[in-house]
C-alpha positions as CSV (number, residue, x, y, z in Angstrom):
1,X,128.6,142.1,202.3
2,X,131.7,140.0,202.7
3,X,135.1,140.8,200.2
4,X,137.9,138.6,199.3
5,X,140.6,139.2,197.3
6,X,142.4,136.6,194.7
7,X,144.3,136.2,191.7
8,X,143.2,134.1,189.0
9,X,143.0,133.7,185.1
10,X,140.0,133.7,182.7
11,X,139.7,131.3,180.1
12,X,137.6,131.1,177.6
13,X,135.4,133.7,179.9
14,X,135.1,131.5,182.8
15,X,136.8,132.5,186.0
16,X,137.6,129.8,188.6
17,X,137.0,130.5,192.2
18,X,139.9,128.9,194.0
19,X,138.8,126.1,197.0
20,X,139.0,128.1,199.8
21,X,136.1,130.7,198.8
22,X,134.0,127.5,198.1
23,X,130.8,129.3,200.2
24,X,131.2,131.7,197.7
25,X,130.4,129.5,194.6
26,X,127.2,129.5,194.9
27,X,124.8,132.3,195.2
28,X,124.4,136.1,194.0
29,X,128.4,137.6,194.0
30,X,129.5,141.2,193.0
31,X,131.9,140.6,190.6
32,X,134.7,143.5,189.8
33,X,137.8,142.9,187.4
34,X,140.6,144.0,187.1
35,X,143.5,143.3,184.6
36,X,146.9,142.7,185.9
37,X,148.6,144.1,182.9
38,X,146.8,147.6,182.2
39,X,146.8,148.6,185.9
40,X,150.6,148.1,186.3
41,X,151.6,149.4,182.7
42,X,149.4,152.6,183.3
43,X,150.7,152.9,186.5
44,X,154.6,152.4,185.4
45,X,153.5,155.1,182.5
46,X,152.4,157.4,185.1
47,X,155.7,157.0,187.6
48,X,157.6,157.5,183.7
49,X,155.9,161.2,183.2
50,X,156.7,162.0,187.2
51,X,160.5,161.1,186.6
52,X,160.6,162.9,183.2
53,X,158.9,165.9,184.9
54,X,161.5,165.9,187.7
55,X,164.5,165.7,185.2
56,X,163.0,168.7,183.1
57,X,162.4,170.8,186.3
58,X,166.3,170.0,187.1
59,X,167.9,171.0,183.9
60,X,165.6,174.0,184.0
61,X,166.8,174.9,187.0
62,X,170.3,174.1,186.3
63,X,170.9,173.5,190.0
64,X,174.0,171.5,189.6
65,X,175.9,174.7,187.8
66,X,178.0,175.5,190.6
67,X,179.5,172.6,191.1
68,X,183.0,172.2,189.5
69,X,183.9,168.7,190.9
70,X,181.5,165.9,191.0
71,X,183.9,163.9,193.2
72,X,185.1,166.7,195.5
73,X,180.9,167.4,196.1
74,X,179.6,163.9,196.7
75,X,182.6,163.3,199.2
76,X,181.5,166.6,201.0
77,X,177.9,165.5,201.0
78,X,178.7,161.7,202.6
79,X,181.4,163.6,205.0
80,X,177.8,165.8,206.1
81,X,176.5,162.3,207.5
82,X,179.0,161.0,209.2
């Protein structure tokens, strides 16, 4: 079995192969699909739930409490990689 990989757009349910696959136009194909727009929203909702998880774990923790100047710790934190 050979695979290629291409972007395209249905219309009307037909799918165009582009020129460059033409040995593929004719002949039994495997045919898989997959939509642009679910598959990056899904994944964009899933990286959303990992962030939100991450922010509730931090205020949970409370793990900036001990810090009384914001400025005062980021500039000990750069001087660290210097």
């Amino acid at each position: 079995m050979v695979a290629v990989e291409f972007e395209t757009y249905a219309k009307n349910g037909i799918i165009k192969i582009p020129e460059k696959y033409r040995e593929f136009m004719d002949g039994e194909l495997k045919i898989i699909m997959l939509k642009q727009d679910e598959i990056a929203g899904s994944a964009r909702n899933n990286k959303m739930a990992d962030i939100k998880k991450s922010l509730k774990q931090i205020r949970e923790r409370n793990i900036f409490q001990r810090i009384d100047s914001p400025e005062e710790w980021q500039e000990t934190l750069r001087n660290e990689w210097s």
